[in-house]
Each structure stands twice: as C-alpha cells, then as structure tokens.
Backbone as CSV, one residue per row, in Angstrom:
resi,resn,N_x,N_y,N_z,CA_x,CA_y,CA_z,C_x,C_y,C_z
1,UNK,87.393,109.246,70.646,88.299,109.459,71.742,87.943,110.774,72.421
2,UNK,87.905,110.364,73.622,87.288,112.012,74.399,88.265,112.087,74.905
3,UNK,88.701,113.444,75.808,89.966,113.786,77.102,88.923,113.351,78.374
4,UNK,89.934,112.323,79.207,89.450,112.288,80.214,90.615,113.034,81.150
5,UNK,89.672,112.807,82.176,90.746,113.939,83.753,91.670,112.787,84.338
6,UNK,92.813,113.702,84.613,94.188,112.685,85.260,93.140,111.941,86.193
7,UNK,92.050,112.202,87.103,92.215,111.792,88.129,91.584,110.474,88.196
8,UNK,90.731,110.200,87.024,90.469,109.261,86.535,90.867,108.000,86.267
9,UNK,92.107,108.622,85.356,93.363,107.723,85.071,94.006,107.816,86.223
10,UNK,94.777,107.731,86.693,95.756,108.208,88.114,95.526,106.478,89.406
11,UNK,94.365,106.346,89.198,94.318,105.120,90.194,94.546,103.754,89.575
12,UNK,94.677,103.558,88.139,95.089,102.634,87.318,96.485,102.665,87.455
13,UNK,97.433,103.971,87.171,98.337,103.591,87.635,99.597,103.745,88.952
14,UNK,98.566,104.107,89.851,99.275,104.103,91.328,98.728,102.771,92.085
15,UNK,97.419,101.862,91.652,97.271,100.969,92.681,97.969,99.684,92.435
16,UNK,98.667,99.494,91.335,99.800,98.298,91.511,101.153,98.804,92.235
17,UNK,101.451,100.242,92.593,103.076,100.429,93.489,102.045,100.593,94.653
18,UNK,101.127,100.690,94.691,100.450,101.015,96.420,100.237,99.382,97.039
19,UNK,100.004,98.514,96.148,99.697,97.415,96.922,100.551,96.406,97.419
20,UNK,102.049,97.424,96.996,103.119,96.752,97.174,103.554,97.174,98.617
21,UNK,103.064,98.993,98.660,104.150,99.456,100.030,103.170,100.942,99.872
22,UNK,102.563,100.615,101.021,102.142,102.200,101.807,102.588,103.630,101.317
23,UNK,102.310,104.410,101.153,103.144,106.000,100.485,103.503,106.073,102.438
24,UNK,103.119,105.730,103.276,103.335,106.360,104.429,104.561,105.828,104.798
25,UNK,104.195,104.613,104.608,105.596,103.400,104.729,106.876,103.739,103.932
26,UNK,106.457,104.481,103.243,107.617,105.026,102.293,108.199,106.186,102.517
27,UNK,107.110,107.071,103.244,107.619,108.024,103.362,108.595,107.779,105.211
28,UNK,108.261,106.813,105.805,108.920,106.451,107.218,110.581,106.148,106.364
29,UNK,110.625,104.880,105.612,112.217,104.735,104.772,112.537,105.933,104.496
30,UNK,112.320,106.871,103.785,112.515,107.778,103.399,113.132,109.237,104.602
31,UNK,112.148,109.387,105.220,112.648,110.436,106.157,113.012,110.223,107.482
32,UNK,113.422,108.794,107.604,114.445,108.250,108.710,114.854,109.048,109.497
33,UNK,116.036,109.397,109.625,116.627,110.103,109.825,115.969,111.598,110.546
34,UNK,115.491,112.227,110.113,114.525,113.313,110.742,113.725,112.527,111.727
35,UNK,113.364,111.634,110.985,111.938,110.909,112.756,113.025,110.895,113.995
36,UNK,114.137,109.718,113.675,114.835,109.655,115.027,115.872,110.236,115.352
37,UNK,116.263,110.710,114.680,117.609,112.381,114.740,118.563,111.297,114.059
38,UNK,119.653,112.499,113.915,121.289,111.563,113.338,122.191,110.848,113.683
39,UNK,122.205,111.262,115.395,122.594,110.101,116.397,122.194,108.565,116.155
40,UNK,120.667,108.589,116.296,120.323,107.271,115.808,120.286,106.565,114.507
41,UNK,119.918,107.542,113.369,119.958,107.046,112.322,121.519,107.243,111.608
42,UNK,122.698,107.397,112.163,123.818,106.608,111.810,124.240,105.409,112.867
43,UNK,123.578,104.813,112.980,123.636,103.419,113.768,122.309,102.676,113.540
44,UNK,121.199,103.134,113.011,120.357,102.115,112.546,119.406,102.610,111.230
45,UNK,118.695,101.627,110.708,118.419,101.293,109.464,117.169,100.650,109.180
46,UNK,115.718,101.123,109.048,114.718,100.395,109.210,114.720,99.849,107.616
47,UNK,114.199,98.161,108.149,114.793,97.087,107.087,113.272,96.666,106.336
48,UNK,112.181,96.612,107.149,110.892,95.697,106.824,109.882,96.428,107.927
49,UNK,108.885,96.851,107.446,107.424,97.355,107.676,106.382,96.303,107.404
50,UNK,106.148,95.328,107.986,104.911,93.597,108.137,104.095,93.907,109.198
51,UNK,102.397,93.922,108.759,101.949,93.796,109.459,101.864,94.438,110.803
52,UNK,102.261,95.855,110.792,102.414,96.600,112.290,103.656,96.508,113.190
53,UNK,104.654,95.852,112.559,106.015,95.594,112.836,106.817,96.234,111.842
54,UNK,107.302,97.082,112.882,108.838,97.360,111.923,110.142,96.677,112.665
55,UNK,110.693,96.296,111.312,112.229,95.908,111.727,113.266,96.246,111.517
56,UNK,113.939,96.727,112.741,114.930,97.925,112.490,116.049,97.085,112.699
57,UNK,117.545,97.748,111.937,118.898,96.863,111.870,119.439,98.183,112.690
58,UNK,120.304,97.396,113.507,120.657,98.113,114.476,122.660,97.922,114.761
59,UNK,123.541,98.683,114.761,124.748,98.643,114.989,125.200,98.550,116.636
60,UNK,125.766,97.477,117.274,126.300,97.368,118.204,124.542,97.060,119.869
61,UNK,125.171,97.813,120.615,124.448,97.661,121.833,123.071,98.941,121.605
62,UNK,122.761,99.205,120.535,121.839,100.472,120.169,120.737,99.903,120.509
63,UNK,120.571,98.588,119.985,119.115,97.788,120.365,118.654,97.977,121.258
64,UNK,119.205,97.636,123.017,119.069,97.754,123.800,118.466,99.250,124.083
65,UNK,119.207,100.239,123.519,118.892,101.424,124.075,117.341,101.524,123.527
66,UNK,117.049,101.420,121.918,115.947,101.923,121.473,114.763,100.743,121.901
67,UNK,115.161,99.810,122.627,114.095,98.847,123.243,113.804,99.749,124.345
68,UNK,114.123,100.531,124.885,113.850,100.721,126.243,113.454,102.248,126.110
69,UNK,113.570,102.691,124.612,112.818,103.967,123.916,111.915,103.747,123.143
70,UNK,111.366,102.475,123.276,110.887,101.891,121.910,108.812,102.553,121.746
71,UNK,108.545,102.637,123.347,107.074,103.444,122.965,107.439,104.896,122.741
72,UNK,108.175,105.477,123.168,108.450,106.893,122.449,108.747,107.089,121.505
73,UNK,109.981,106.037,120.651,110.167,105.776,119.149,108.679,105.138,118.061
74,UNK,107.771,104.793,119.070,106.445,104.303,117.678,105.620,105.444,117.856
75,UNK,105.501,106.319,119.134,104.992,107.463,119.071,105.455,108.352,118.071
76,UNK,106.890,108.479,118.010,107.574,109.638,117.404,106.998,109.077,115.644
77,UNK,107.042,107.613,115.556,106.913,107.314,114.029,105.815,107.726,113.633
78,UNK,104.544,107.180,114.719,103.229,107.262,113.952,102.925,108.871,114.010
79,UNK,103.393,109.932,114.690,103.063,111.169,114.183,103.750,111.699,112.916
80,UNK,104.752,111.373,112.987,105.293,111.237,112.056,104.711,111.278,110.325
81,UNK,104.038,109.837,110.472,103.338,109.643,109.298,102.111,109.947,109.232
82,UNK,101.582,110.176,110.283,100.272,110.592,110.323,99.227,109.725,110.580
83,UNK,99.653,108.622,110.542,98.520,107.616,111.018,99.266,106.281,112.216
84,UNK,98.494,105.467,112.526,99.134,103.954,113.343,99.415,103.312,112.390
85,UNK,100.886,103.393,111.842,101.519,102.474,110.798,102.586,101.535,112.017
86,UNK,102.593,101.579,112.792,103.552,100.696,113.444,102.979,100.858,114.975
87,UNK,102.686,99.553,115.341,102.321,98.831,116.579,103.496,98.277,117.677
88,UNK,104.703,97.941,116.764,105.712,96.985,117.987,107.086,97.444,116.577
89,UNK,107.670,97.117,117.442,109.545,97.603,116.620,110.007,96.051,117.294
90,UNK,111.207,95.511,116.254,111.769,94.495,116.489,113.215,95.133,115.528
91,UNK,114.385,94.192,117.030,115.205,94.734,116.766,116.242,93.769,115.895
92,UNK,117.177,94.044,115.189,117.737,92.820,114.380,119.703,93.443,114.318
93,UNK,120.251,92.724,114.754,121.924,93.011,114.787,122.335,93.182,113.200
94,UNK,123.120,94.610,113.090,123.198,94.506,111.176,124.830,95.222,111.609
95,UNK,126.246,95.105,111.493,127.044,96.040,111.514,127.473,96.936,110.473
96,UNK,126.483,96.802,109.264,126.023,98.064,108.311,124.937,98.916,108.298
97,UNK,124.274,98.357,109.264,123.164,99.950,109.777,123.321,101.335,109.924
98,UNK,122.824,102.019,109.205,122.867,102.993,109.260,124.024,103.589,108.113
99,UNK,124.458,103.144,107.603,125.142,103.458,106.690,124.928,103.479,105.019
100,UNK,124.348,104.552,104.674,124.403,105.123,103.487,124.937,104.119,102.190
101,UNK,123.716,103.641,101.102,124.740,102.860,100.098,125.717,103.702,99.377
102,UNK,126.892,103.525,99.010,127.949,104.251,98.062,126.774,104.767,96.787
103,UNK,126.087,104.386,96.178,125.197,105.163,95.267,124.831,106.473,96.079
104,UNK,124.072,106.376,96.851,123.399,107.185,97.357,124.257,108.768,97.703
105,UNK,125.371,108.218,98.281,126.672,109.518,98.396,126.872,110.142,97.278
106,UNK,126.906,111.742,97.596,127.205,112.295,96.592,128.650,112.453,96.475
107,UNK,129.497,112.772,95.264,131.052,113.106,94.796,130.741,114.502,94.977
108,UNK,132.061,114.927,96.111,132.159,116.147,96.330,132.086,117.435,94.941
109,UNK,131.430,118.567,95.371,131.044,119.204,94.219,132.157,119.891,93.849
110,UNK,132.481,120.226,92.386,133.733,121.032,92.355,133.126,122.892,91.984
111,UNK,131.802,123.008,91.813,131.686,124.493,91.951,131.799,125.069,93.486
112,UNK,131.983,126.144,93.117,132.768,127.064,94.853,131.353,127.442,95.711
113,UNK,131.553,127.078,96.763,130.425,127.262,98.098,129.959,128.684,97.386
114,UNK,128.486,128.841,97.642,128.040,130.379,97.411,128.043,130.971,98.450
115,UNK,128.135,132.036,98.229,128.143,132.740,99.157,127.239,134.050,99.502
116,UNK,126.728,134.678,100.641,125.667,135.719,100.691,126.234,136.356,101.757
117,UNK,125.643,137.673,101.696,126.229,138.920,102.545,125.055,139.943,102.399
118,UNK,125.342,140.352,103.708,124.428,140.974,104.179,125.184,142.716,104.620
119,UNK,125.679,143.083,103.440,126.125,144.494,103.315,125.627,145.555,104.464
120,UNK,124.415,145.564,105.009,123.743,147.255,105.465,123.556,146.948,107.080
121,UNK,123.846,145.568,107.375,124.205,145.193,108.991,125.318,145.404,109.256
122,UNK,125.444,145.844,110.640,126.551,145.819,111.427,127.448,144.199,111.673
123,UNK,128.447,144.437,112.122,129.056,142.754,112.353,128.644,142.598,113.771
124,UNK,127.980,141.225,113.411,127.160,140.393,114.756,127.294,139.215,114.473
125,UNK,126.470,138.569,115.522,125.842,136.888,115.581,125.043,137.048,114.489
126,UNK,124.306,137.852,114.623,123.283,137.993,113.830,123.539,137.771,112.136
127,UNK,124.215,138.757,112.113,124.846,138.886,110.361,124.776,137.684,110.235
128,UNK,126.034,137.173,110.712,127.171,135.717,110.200,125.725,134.623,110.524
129,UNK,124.802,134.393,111.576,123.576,133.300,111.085,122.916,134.088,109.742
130,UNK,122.302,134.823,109.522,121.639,135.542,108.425,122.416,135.011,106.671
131,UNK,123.566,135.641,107.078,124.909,134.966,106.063,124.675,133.109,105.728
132,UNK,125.153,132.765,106.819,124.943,131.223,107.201,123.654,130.732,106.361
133,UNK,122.919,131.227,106.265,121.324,130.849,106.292,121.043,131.226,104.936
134,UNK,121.376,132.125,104.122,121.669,132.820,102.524,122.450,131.955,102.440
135,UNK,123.644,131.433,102.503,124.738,130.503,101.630,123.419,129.217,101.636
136,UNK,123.532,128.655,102.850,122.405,127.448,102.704,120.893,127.246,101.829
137,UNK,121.032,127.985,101.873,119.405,128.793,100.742,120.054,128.617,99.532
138,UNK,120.882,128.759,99.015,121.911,128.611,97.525,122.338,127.707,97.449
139,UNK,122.616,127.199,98.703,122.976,125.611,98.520,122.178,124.924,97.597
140,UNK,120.838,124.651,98.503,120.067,123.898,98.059,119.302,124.325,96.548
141,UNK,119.403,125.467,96.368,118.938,125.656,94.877,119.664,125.594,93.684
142,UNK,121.158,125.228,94.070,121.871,124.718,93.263,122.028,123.251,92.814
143,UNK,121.408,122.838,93.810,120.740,120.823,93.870,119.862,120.510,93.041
C-alpha cells in the first residue's frame, strides 16, 4: 500500500455528483438571489437547468416582466457563473415561487445581537455605519 495524492483520488469521487448537475449549475440554485436581486428572487424560483434552458417558477404577472428582461437576465446569469450555462429562460406559473422551504428558515436566535463600538470617534454617520458594519461582522461569525 503506497499514499497516493487526493488529487488522484478526488475524480473517482466527484464524477458521479458532476454528471448529475454542473458545480456552475449549482452554484446559479444556490446564489439566486444575488444574480437577480431580492425583489425578484422573492417572487421567483429557478426550478430546472436542460440543455441551455432554464426554467424559472414565477409568482403572479412577474413572467411577463422578466420575459421582456429576459436577455439582460441570461447576461446577468452567464457572468455570473462564468461561463454560457443558459441560452433561453422559460417561464412557468408557481404561486410558491420564491419562497423559502420551512427547513431552510432559521428559528429566531435567542443569544443577544452583538454589538461593536467605536469609542475614539466622534458621533457621526460615520461611527453608527462603522458600528453597523462591526455588529454585522459578529453576526456572521457567530453562524
């Protein structure tokens, strides 16, 4: 038995989840929301990535709108991911688009917001974003 290098091993076991679904394609489900802002992505829901088609579920008369945004929306995707993963968008009526599964929501936290201060500034805009921006920084490292 010799040591071989991860990288060796590594394509044995990533090319059965790759031949299922793109890492790019995954990473489009995934960072939704940032590609088309929050406006849109609480009203829609991309469902299926086939063949250069994506199919997006869409809440109410939204379709319409993102049909008629729809080459600026495959622009915005494929930079996005970095390559031409999507050619044409098709739109599909869902009145749960965009909506978050109950798993996915977190239960409000019961430790106390952190908090940061910026002692040796004067009181400004400035401080209170600086402040703002330290609590949020603690936020997330408490995640």
């Amino acid at each position: 038995m010799t040591a071989r290098s991860l990288a060796a091993l590594l394509p044995a076991v990533t090319a059965p989840a790759f031949r299922r679904r793109n890492p790019a394609s995954v990473q489009l489900f995934t960072d939704w929301s940032d590609i088309v802002g929050p406006a849109h992505a609480a009203v829609t829901t991309p469902s299926k990535l086939a063949a250069g088609t994506l199919t997006i579920a869409c809440v109410g008369p939204v379709a319409m709108e993102l049909q008629h945004l729809s080459d600026a929306l495959i622009a915005r995707i494929n930079t996005w991911c970095g390559q031409a993963l999507v050619a044409r968008l098709r739109f599909v009526q869902d009145p749960k688009a965009g909506m978050r599964p109950a798993a996915a929501r977190r239960a409000p936290s019961l430790r106390p917001a952190p908090k940061c201060s910026v002692p040796d500034m004067q009181e400004s805009p400035l401080k209170e974003a600086l402040e703002a921006l330290g609590a949020q920084i603690l936020r997330e490292k408490q995640k």
